[in-house]
C-alpha positions in Angstrom: 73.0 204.9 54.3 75.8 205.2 51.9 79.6 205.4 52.7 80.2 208.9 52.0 77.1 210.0 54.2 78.0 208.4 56.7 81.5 209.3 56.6 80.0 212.5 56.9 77.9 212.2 59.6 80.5 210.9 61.8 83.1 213.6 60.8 80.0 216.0 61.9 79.9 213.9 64.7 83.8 214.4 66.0 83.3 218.3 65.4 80.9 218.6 67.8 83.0 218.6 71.0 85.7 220.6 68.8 82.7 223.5 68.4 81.5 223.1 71.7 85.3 223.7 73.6 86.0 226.3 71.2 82.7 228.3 71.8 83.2 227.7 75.8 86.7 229.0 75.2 86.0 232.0 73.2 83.1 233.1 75.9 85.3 233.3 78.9 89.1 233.9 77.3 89.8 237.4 77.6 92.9 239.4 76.8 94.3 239.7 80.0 97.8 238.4 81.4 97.7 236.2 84.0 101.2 235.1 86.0 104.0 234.2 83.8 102.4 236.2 81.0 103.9 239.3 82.1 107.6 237.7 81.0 106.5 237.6 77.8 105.8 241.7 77.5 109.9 241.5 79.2 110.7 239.2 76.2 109.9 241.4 73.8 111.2 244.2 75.2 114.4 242.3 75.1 114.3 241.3 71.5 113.3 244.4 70.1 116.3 245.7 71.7 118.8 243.2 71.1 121.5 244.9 69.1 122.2 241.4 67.8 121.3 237.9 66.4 123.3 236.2 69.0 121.2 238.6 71.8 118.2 237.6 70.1 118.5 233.8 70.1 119.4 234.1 73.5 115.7 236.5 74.5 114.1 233.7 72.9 116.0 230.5 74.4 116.5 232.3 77.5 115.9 230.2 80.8 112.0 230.8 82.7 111.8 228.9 85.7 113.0 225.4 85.2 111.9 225.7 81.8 113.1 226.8 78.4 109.9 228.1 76.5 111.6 229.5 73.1 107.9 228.5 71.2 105.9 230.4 73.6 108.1 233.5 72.7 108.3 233.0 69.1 104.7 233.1 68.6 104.1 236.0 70.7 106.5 237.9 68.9 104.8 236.7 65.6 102.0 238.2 67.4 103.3 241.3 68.1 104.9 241.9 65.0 102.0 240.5 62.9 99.5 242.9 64.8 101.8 245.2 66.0 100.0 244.5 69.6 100.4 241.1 71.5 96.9 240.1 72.7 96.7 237.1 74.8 94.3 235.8 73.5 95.6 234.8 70.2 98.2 232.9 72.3 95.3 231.3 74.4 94.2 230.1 71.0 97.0 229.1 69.6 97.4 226.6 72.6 94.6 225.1 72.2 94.9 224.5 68.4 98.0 222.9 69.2 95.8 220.5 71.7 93.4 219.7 68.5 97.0 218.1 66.9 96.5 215.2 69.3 93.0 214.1 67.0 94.9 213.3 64.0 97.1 211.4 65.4 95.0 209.1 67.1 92.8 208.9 64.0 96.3 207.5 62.1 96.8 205.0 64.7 93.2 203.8 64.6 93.1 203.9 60.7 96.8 202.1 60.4 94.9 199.5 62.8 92.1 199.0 60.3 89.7 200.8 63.0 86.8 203.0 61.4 86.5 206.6 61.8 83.4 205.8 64.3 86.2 204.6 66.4 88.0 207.8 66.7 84.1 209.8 68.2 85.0 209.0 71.7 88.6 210.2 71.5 86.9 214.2 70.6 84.5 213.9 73.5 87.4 213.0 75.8 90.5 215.2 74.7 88.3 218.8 74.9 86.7 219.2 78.0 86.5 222.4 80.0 88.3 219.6 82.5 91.8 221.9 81.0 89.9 225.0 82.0 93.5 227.1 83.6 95.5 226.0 80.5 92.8 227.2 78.0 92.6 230.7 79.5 96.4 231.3 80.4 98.3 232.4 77.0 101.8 231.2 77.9 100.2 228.0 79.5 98.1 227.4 76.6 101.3 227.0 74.1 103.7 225.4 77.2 101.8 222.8 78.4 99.5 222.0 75.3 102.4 222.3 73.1 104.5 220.0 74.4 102.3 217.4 74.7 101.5 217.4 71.5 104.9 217.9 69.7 106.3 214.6 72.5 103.6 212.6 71.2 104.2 213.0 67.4 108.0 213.1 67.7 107.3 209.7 69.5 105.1 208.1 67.1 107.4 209.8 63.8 110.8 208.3 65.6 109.5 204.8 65.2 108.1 205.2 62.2 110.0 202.9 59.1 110.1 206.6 56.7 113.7 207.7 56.9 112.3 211.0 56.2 109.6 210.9 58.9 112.2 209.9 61.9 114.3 212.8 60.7 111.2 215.0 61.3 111.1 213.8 64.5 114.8 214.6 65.3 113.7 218.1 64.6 110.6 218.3 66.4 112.4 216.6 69.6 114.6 219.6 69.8 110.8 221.8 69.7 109.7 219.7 72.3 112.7 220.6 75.1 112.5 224.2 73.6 108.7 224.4 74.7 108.7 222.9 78.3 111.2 221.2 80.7 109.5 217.6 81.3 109.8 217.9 77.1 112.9 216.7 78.2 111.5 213.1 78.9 111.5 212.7 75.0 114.8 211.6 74.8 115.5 208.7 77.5 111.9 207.5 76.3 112.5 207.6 72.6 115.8 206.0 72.9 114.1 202.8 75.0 111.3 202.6 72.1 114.4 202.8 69.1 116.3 200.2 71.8 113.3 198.1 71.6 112.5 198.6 67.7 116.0 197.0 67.1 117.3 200.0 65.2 120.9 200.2 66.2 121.5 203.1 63.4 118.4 205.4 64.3 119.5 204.7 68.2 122.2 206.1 67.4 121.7 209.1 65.9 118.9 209.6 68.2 121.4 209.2 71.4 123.7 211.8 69.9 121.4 214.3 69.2 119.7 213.9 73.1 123.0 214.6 74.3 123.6 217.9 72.5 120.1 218.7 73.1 120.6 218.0 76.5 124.2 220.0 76.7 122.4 222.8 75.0 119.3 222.4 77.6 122.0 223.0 80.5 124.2 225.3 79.0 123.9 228.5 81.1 121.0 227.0 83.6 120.4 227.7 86.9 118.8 226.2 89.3 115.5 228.2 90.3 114.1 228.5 93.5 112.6 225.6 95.4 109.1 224.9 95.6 107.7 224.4 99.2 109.4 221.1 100.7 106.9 218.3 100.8 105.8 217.1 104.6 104.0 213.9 103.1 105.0 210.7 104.3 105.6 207.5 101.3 102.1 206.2 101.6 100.8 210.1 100.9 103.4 210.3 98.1 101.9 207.3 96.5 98.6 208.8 97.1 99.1 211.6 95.4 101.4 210.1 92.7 97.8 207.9 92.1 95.5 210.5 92.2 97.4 212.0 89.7 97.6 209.6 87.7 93.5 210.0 88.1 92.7 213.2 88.5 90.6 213.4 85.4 87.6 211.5 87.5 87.6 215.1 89.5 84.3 216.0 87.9 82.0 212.7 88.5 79.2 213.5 90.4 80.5 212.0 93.7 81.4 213.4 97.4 84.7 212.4 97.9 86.5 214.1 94.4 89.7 213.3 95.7 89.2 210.0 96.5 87.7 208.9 93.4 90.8 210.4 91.6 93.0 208.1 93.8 90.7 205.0 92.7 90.8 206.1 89.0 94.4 206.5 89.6 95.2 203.0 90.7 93.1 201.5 88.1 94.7 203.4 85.4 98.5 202.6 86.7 97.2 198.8 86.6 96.1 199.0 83.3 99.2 201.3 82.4 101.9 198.0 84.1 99.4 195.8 81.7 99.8 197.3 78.7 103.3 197.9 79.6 104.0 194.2 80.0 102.0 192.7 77.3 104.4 194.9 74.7 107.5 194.1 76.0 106.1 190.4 75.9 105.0 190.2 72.3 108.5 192.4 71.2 110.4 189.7 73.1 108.7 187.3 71.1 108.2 189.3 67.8 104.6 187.7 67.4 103.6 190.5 65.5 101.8 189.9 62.1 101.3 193.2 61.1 104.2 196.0 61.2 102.6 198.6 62.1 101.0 196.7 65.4 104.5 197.0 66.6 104.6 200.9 66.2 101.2 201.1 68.0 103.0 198.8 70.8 105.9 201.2 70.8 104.2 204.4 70.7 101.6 203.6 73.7 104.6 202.2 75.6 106.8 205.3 75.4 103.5 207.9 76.0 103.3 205.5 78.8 106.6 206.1 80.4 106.6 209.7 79.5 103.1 209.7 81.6 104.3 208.1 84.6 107.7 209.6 84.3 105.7 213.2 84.2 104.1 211.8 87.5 107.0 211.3 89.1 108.4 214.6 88.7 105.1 216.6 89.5 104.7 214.6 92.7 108.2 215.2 94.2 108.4 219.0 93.0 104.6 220.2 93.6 103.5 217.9 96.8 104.8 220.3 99.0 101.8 222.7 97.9 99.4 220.0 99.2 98.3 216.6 97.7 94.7 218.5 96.4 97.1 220.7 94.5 98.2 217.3 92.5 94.8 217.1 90.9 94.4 220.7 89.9 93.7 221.2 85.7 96.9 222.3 84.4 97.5 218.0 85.5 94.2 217.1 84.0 96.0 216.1 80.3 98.2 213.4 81.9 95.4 211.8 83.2 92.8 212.0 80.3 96.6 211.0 77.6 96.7 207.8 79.9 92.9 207.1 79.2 93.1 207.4 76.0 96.2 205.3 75.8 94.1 202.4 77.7 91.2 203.2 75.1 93.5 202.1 72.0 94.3 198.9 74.2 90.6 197.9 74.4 89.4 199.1 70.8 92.3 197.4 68.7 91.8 193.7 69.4 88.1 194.0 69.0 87.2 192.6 65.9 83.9 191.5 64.1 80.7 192.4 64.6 81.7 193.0 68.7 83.5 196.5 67.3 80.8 198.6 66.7 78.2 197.8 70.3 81.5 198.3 72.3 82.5 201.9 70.7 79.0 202.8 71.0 79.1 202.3 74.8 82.6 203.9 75.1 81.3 206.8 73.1 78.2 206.8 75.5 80.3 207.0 78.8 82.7 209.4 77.0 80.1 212.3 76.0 78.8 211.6 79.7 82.6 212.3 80.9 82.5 215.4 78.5 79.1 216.7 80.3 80.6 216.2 83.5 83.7 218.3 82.8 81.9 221.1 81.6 79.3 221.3 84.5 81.6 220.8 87.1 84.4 223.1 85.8 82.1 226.1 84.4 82.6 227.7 87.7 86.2 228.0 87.6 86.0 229.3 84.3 83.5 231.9 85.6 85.6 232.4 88.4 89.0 232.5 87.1 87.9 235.1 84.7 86.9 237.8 87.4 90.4 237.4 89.1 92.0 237.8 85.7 89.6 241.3 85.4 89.5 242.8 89.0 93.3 242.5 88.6 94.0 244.2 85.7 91.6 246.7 87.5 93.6 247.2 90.3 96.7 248.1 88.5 95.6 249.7 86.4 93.8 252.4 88.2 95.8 253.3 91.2 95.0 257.2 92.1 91.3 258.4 93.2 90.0 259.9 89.8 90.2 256.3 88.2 92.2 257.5 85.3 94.9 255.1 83.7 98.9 256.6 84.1 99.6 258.1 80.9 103.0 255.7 80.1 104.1 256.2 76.7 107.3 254.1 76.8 107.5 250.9 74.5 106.9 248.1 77.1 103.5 249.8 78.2 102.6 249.7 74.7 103.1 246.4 73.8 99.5 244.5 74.8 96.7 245.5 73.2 94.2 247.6 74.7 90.9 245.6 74.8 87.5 247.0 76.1 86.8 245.5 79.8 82.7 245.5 81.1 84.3 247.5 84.2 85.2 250.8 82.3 81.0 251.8 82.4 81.6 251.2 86.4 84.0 254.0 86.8 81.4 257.1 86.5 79.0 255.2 88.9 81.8 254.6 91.2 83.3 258.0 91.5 79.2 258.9 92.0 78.5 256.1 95.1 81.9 256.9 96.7 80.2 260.6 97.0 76.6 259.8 97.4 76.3 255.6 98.6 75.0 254.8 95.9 74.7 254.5 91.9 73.3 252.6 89.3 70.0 250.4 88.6 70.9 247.3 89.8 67.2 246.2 92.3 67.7 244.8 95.9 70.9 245.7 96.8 70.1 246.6 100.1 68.5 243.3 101.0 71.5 241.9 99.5 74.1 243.9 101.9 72.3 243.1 104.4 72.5 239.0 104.0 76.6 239.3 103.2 78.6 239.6 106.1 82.7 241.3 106.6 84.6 239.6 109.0 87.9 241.6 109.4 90.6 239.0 110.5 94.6 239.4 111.0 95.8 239.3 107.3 91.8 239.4 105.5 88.6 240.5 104.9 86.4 237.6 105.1 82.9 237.9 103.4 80.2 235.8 102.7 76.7 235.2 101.6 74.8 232.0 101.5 71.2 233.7 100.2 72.5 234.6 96.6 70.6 232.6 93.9 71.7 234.3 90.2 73.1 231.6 88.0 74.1 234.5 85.6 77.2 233.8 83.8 80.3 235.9 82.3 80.8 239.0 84.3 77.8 238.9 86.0 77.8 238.5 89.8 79.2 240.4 93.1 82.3 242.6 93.5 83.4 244.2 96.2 84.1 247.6 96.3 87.0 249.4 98.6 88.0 253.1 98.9 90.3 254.9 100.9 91.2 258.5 100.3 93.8 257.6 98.1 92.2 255.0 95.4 90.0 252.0 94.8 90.1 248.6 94.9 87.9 245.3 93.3 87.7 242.3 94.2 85.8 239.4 92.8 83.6 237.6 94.5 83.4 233.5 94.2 80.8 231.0 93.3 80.9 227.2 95.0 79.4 224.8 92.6 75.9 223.4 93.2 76.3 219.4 94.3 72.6 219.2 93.6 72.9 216.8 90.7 69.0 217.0 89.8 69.2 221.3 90.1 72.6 221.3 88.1 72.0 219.0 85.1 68.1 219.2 84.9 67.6 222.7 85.5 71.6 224.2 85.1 71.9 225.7 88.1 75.6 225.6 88.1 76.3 227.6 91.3 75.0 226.9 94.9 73.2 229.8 96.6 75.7 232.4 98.2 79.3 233.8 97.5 82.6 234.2 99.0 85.6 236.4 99.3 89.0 236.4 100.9 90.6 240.0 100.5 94.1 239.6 101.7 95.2 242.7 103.7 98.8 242.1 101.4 97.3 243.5 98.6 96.0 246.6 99.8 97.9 250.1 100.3 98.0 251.1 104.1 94.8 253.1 104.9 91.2 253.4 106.1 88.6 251.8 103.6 84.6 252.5 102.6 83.5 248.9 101.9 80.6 248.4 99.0 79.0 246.0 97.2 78.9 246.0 93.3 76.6 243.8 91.2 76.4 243.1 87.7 73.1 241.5 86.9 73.4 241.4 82.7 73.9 244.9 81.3 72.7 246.1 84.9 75.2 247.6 87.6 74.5 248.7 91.3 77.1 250.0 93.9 76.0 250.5 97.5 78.1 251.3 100.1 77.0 250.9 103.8 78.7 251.7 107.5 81.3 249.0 107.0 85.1 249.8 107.0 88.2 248.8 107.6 91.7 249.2 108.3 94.8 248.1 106.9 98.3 248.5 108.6 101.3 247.8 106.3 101.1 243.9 106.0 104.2 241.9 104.3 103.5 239.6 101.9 106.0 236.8 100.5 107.0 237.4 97.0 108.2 234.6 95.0 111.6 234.7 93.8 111.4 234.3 89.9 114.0 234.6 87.2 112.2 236.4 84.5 
């Protein structure tokens, strides 16, 4: 095979996984907001109306949480005015083309360390997964926590870099990365130890001036949000967390105890991480370097390194007070999979010979298995995620009996697009069972009523079914229905994943027979409810409504203090 073809067949190659996340993504995103999308709508709002340039700047760098996130509202005001709607999911994929700028770099690293493109296949498989799966469909998420890591990792690869022109670039994007999350502020301690370590008293400098003004600027007018929950864990479950952290990409290998193979991962990964660490401050203490550009790799891996385990730190001590399973959840996942890759430079460099191309063919083996893994395992919170994200929207936006959206002209309710949601061809057939019972074509709904049980509790409505079997995907699946004399409700249903390994990857059966609901009584209206049973088999949709009801009394629910 010539050069050129197989050039090409490798490039081929790396795009699979690219086509593959992409196609995953665009099947369950969906123009919804979710969270701390809502500010956004509130940011422009406030920039359309700002009188001024200084009250725009400040609508843009304005504090949201703990963090400042200026590039998530520049480019949904580029959506807006581009479109003259913001949808969320041009956000959603503008996140995760900013993920896809970790590839090139990793392909310059490889290439500057005379590594062949075959080198950089495993890298695809392992950087897009469905492992992200909360990032990928959550607009603001998508550009915060994507973003950043991928403007920290090329301002700290640019900042060592012997171009004059290149480390002022990197001054620049430095000030992007603080502007687009708050643990972007880790770029400037860490960039300052690599320049410390490169020997460039000039750059070091510069570079310390500039992190104090960014740092003043960072501060200026910040307030201290409210706390998360205070952490209960003792040191040893700190450091258990802090590991499984450091771990939690292992989450989807086929084993029973998820959590405990994350804390394994976890400690194997710091141990390689102290390694790595070690052996570059060793061989920049002794300058045994032959190559220059061995020294930037050094540098580089050492500050993504520290900017890992710093992360850690941080994450542990603010979010453990949620719960040490709460440590491992996906918007994490990226540290994790960052420090693999990390170790994977430290094992592919030094190979040289004849030795380099058997050991990147089992890497890329075990690294397409990893990518299988992610997407079985975390295909039902995709599927999942995406009916809260609808049955939400549904719920405020129809909040009177005749199921008709409030007529709201004023600016702010026209800013998101309007897109078309599968549940607008419910609302004749619900109006039509809330009279009659029942309506639609949807088979066995009856049997299936009967095998899902309501268990009214203090604060919920508890239901459940273990004889469900579809393993239809999208929309399709069980809602359930409530109605009171004043409006309706939907909830979603949930799926458990199937931990049958021959049923799930021979036959993909993702989801385990049954489903699952938890309808806090906070989220209702006060009132007497009809209780029913909707499901969406394909283009098919049944509602039934039996005997059971409930009641709700006026329940309190704990709002979250924000400052957007």
């Amino acid at each position: 095979m010539s050069k050129g073809a197989l050039t090409l067949l490798v490039s081929l190659i790396i795009f699979i996984p690219i086509g593959v996340y992409f196609y995953v993504w665009d099947y369950y995103a969906i123009n919804i907001p979710k969270w701390d999308d809502h500010a956004l709508k509130a940011f422009i709002v406030e920039y359309a109306h700002a009188g001024t340039w200084q009250g725009k700047l400040k609508a843009i760098f304005k504090q949201h949480n703990e963090h400042r996130i200026a590039l998530d509202r520049f480019f949904a005001w580029l959506d807006f005015s581009t479109f003259g709607k913001l949808n969320y999911r041009h956000l959603m994929l503008i996140g995760n083309l900013l993920l896809l700028g970790v590839i090139p770099l990793w392909y310059v690293l490889l290439k500057n360390n005379k590594k062949p493109l075959f080198a950089l296949v495993p890298i695809s498989f392992i950087w897009l997964t469905l492992a992200f799966w909360e990032n990928m469909y959550w607009g603001m998420a998508a550009i915060q926590n994507f973003g950043v890591i991928t403007l920290l990792l090329w301002t700290l690869y640019l900042c060592v870099h012997p171009k004059p022109f290149l480390f002022f670039l990197s001054l620049i994007l430095a000030l992007l990365t603080i502007s687009t999350s708050g643990n972007g502020l880790l770029v400037f301690p860490v960039g300052a130890v690599m320049l410390f370590l490169s020997g460039d008293r000039k750059r070091l400098t510069v570079w310390c001036i500039l992190s104090l003004a960014g740092i003043l600027a960072y501060f200026w007018t910040y307030t201290k949000p409210e706390s998360n929950p205070a952490s209960k864990a003792s040191l040893f479950q700190l450091a258990k967390g802090y590991m499984a952290f450091l771990g939690c990409f292992a989450e989807s290998i086929p084993v029973k105890d998820h959590f405990g193979a994350c804390v394994f991962m976890g400690i194997f990964l710091f141990l390689v991480a102290i390694s790595i660490a070690s052996a570059t401050l060793f061989r920049i203490s002794t300058k045994k370097y032959t190559v220059k550009f061995e020294k930037i790799t050094d540098l580089f891996c050492l500050g993504t390194i520290l900017f890992i385990l710093g992360t850690a730190v941080i994450v542990v001590y603010s979010r453990a007070g949620f719960g040490l399973e709460f440590l491992i959840t996906s918007r994490y996942k990226i540290y994790s999979v960052l420090l693999l890759m990390v170790a994977y430079l430290y094992v592919v460099i030094p190979i040289r010979g004849s030795f380099l191309s058997p050991y990147i063919t089992a890497i890329v083996f075990l690294a397409i298995t990893f990518n299988v893994f992610s997407y079985h395992y975390h295909l039902v919170d995709a599927f999942n995620l995406r009916k809260d994200l609808t049955t939400s929207q549904f719920n405020w936006t129809y909040t009177n009996k005749d199921l008709k959206a409030p007529a709201d002209t004023s600016f702010a309710a026209r800013i998101v697009e309007k897109t078309p949601i599968f549940y607008e061809k419910w609302l004749p057939l619900i109006a039509i069972a809330d009279r009659q019972s029942y309506a639609g074509n949807s088979s066995a709904l009856t049997e299936l009523y009967a095998g899902t049980s309501f268990e009214k509790t203090s604060k919920s409505l508890l239901v459940k079914n273990t004889g469900f079997t579809s393993q239809r995907l999208q929309d399709s699946g069980i809602y359930i229905l409530l109605s009171s004399d004043k409006r309706f409700y939907v909830f979603p249903t949930h799926r458990s994943r199937n931990n049958n390994r021959k049923e799930l990857f021979l036959k993909q059966y993702y989801f385990a027979p049954g489903f699952h609901a938890d309808i806090p009584f906070s989220a209702l209206e006060k009132g007497n409810y009809k209780v029913a049973i909707i499901r969406q088999q394909g283009d098919e949709t049944g509602i039934l409504f039996k005997d059971d009801t409930i009641s709700v009394n006026n329940v309190t629910q704990d709002k979250v203090k924000v400052n957007w």
